[in-house]
C-alpha positions in Angstrom: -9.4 6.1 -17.6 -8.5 2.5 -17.7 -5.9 0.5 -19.7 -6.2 -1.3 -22.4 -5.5 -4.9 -21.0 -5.7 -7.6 -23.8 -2.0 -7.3 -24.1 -0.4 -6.6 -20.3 1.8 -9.2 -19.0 3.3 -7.0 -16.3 2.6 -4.1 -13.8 4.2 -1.7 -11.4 3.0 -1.8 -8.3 3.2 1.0 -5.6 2.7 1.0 -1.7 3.0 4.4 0.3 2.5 5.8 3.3 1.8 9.6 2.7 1.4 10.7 6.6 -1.5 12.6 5.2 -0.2 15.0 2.5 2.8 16.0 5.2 6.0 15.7 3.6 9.3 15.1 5.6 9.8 18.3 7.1 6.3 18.3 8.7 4.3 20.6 5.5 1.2 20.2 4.1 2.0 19.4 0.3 -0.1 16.6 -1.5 0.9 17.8 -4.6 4.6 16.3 -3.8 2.9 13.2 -3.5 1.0 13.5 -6.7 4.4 14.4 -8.7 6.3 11.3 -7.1 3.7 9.1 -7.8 3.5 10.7 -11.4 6.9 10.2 -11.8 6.9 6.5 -10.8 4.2 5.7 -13.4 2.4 2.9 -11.5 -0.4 0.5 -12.8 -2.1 0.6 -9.2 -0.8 1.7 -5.9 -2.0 1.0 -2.1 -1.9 4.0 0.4 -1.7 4.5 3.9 -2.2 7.4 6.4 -5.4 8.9 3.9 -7.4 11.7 4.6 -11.0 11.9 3.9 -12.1 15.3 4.4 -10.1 16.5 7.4 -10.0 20.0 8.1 -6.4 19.6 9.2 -5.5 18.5 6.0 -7.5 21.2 4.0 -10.4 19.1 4.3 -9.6 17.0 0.9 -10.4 13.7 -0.6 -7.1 12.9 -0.6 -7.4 9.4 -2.2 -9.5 10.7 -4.9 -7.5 14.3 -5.5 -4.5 11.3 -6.2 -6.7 9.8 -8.3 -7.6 12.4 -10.5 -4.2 13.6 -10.8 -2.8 10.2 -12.2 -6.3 9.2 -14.2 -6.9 5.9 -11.8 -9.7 4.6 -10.0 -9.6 4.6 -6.6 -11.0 2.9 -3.0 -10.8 4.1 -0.4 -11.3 2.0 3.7 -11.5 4.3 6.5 -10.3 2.8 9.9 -11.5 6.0 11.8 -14.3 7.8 11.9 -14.3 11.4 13.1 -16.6 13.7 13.1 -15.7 15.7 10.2 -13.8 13.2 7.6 -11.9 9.6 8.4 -8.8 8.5 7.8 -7.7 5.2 6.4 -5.9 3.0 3.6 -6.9 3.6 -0.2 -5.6 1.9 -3.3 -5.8 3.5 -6.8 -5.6 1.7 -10.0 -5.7 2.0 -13.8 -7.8 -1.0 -14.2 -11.3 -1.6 -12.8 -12.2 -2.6 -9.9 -14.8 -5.6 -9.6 -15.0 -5.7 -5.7 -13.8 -4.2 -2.5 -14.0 -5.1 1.4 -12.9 -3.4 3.9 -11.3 -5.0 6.6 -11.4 -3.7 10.6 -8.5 -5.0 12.6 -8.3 -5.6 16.4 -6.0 -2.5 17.3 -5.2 -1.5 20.8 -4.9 2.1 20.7 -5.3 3.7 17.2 -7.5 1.4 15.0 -6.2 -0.2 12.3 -7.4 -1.7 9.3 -7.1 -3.7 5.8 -8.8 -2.6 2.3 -9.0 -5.4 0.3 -9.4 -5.0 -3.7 -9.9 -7.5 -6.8 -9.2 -6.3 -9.8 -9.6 -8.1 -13.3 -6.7 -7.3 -15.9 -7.6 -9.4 -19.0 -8.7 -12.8 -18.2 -7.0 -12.5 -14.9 -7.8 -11.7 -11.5 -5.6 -9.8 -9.1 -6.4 -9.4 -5.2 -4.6 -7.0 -3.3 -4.6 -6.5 0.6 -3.1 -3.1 1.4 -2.6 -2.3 5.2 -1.6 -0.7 8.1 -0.7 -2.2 11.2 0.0 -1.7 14.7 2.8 -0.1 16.6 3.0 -3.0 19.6 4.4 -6.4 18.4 1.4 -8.5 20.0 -1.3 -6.5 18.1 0.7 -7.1 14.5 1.0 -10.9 15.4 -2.6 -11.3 16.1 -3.5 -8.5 13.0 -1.7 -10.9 10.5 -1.6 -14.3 11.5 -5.8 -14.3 12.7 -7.0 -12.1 10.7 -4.8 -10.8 7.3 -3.0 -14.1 6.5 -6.4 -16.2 6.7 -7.7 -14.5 3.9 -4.5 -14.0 1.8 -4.6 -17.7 2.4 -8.0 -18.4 1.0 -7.2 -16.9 -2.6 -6.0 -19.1 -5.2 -5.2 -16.1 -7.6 -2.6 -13.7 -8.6 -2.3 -11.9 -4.8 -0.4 -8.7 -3.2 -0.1 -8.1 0.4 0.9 -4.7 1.0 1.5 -1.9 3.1 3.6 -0.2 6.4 3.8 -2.8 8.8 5.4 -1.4 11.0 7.9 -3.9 12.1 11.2 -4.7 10.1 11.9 -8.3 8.4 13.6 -10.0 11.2 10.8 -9.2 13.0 8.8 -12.9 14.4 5.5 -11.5 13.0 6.4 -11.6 9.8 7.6 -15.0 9.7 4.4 -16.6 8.6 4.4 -13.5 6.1 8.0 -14.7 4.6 7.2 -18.8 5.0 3.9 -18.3 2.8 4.7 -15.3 0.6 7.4 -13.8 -1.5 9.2 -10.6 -0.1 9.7 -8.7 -3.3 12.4 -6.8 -1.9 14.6 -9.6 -2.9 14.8 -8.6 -6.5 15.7 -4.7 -5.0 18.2 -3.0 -7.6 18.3 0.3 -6.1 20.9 1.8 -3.4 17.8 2.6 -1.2 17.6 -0.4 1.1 15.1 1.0 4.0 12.3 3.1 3.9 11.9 4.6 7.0 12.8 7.7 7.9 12.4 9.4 4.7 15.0 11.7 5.4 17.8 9.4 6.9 16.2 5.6 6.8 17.6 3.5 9.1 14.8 0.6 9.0 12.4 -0.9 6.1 8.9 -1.0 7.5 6.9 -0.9 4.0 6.1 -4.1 2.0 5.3 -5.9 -0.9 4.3 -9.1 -0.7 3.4 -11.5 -3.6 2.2 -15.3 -3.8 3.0 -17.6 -6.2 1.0 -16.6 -9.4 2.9 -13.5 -9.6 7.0 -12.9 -10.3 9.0 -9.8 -9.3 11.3 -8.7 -12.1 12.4 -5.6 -10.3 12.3 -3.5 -6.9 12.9 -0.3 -6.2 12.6 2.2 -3.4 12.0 5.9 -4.0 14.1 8.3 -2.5 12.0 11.6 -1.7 11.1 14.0 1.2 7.3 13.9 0.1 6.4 12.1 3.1 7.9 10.3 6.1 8.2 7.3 4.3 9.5 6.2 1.1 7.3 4.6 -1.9 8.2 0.9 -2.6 7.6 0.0 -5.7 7.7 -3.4 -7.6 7.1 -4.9 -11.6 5.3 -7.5 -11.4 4.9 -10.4 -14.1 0.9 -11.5 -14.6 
């Protein structure tokens, strides 16, 4: 299952929100995800918007069916509980994981959360935050800037912040985001410049953040109906 690392100097990196297996016109197909992803060929990717066992998604492990279907590892961090299944974040990756933390956020109305992931590739370490954040602007400011960017912070490693954040880049709570970290959207070559709606998208809600141990050589967003939003993807130099 996992990569041979002694010689990797880069990897693609994917974050997606798959709405739970619903594509864009509102259907129940995690196999479109699957292909896309497939198709993309990442190293390791962080989800949003996972099922765990849901009966209104077919009651799947949808992090691990993903899994399985591109040979990766997976996590995954649910940030509700019901009572049949949860639903959360996930990441999946060719390499092995050698710890995970899951992260509960202070959330007024839906609960949100962060999955946090170290991964060793070679003789170096990679953290990655993946998360999902809230839909009022006061909620994301105190969800990054208490809570996320403390820990991001605290790593003195290769480090990706990742996920649907729901607020676009002018937006004031991402400023500490932009002052500390790289937005690897800067190094987009695609004609795809948002990534929400999938099927018309008028605003880019999805990130990849990197700190300083880590280059982007190239970004590129995915244009596909296989969920709501669009997978941003980025190759990134170890």
């Amino acid at each position: 299952m996992f990569l041979e690392v002694s010689a990797i100097t880069e990897i693609l990196y994917v974050t997606y929100n798959i709405r739970h297996g619903l594509n864009a016109a509102g259907k129940q197909d995690l196999k479109a995800v699957a292909k896309v992803l497939g198709q993309i060929g990442p190293d390791i990717v962080g989800l949003q918007e996972v099922d765990h066992l849901r009966p209104r998604s077919g009651s799947v492990d949808q992090a691990a069916y993903l899994a399985r279907s591109l040979s990766m590892d997976h996590v995954f961090g649910a940030a509700i509980h019901y009572r049949t299944g949860a639903y959360g974040n996930a990441i999946l990756s060719k390499f092995p994981f050698s710890k995970t933390a899951h992260h509960l956020l202070p959330s007024r109305g839906e609960q949100r959360a962060c999955l946090e992931a170290e991964i060793i590739i070679g003789t170096k370490k990679l953290s990655i935050f993946n998360t999902h954040l809230g839909l009022m602007q006061q909620e994301r400011h105190l969800q990054l800037q208490d809570h996320i960017l403390p820990m991001v912070m605290g790593k003195n490693n290769p480090l990706i912040l990742s996920g649907d954040f729901n607020a676009t880049e002018t937006a004031s709570e991402l400023e500490p985001c932009n002052r500390t970290l790289k937005d690897t959207f800067k190094q987009n070559t695609g004609p795809v410049i948002n990534t929400y709606p999938a099927h018309e998208p008028q605003i880019r809600i999805d990130y990849v953040f990197i700190n300083h141990f880590l280059q982007c050589s190239n970004f590129f967003i995915v244009d596909t109906l296989a969920s709501d939003h669009l997978p941003v993807t980025a190759r990134l130099r170890l």
